[in-house]
N, C-alpha and C positions, 0 to 999 in steps of 0.2 A: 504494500500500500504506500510506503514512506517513496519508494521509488517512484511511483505511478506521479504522485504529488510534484513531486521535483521536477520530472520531465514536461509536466504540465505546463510550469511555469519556469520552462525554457534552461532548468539546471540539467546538467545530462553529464557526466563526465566523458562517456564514450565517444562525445563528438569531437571532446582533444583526448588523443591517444596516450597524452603523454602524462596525464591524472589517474591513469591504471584504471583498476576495475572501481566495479560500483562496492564492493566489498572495502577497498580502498579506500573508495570517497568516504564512505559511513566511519570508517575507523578513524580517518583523520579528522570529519564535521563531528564527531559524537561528541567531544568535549566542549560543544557550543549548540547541540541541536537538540532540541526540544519539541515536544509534540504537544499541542495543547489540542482539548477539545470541550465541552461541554457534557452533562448529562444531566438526566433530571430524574427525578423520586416522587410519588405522589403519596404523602401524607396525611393520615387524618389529624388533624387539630379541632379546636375546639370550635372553627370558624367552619369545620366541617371539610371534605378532604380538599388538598391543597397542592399544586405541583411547585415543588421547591427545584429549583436551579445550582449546578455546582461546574466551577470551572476548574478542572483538572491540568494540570501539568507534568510530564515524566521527562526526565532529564535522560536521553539516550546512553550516554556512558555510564553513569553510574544508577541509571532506574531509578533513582530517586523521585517521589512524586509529591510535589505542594498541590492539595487541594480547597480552593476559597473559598472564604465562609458563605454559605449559601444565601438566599435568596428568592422570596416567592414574587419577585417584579425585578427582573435584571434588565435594568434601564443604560443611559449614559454614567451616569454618576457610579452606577454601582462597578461597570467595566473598569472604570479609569481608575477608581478605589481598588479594583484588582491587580491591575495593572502594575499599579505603585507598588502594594504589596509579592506581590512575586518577582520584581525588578530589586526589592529590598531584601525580601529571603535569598533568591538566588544568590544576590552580591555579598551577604553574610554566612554563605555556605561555601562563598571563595569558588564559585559556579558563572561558567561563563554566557552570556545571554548577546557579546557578540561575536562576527566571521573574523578570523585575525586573516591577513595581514592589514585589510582596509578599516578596520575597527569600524566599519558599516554594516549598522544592524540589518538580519534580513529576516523578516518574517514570511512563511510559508504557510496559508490554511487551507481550508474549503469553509466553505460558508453554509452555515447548518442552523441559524437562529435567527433569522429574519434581520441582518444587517449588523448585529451587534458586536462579532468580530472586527468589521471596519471600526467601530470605537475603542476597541481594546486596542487595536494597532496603532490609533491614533493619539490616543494615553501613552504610549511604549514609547513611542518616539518622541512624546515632549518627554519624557521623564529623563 
């Protein structure tokens, strides 16, 4: 899947020979690539049952996963409120969130939540 993502958006190592394989590519981007996605849980509360929101992160090298405190309205403010915080975990776990050698951030998604990812990426990058 992570490879299908990449070629989508025009990253391919195989198109320069001289980046080896895609085995290659993942061993060398794993120390800065991260997978984030969303999911949701639907519980009952006392407002009667409720779909909560949680935005997930796993860190490719060391699997490590931050997941954000949830939310039954994940709006603007609540992405950018993530944002912040997972740019602060990661950078206190000595985790890196950018591509070296251009120290330009690259975010990689698919869009699964009605536009809300564009906000979190937009958070990342002021941050």
């Amino acid at each position: 899947m992570t490879v299908n993502i990449l070629r989508e958006n025009q990253i391919d190592p195989k198109t320069d020979p001289t980046k080896g394989t895609w085995a290659d590519f993942l061993k060398t981007a794993a120390k800065s690539l991260w997978q984030c996605d969303f999911f949701s849980k639907h519980l009952v509360t006392a407002r009667g049952i409720r779909q909560c929101f949680v935005l997930a992160f796993i860190h490719v090298q060391t699997r490590r996963v931050w997941l954000s405190p949830c939310s039954f309205k994940p709006d603007v403010v609540w992405m950018r409120t993530q944002a912040e915080g997972f740019l602060a975990h990661a950078k206190a776990q000595g985790l890196e969130t950018e591509v070296a050698p251009s120290k330009t951030r690259e975010v990689v998604c698919r869009e699964r939540l009605g536009g809300m990812l564009r906000h979190y990426e937009r958070a990342a990058a002021a941050a």
